[in-house]
N, C-alpha and C positions, 0 to 999 in steps of 0.2 A: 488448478491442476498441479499434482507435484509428482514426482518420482525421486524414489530414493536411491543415490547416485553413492554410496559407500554405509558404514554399519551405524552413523548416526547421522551422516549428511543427506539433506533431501532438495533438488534440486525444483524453483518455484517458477511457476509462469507466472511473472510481473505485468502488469499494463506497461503499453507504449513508452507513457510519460516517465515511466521509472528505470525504463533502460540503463543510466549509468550505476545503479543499485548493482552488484555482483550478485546473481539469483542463487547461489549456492548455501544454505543456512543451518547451523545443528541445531538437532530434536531439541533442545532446551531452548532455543529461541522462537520455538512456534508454538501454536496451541490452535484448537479447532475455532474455525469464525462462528461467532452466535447467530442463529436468525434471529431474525424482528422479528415482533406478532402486528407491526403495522404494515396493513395491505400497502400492497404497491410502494413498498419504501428501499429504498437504496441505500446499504451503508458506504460506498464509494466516493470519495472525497469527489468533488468538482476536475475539471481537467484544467489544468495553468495555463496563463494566459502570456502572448509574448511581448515584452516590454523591452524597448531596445535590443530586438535581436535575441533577448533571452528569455528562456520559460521562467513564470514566476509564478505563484500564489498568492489568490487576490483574500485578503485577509478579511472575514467579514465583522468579526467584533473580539475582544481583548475578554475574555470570560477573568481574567485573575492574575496579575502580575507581585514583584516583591521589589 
């Protein structure tokens, strides 16, 4: 969901987990989310998991580094 909060700013509903994110973002920073054409499939990352008190992402493989 968003609503446009000034003449390029649009204000975004984040997930929970993304709360410290400032949800306020200009038009050149967004673009429409693609649907999948796979049934029952979610593009939403995993929810973080808490490791010593802090939210973390549990990293599941290294696709490509330099």
């Amino acid at each position: 969901m968003t609503e446009r909060v000034g003449s390029q700013l649009y204000l975004v509903k984040l997930s929970e987990y993304l709360r410290a994110i400032y949800p306020v973002f200009h038009i050149s920073q967004l673009e429409p989310a693609l649907s999948s054409n796979i049934l029952n499939c979610s593009n939403l990352p995993p929810p973080p998991i808490k490791l010593d008190g802090n939210l973390e992402f549990e990293v599941a493989q290294i696709l490509d580094s330099k």
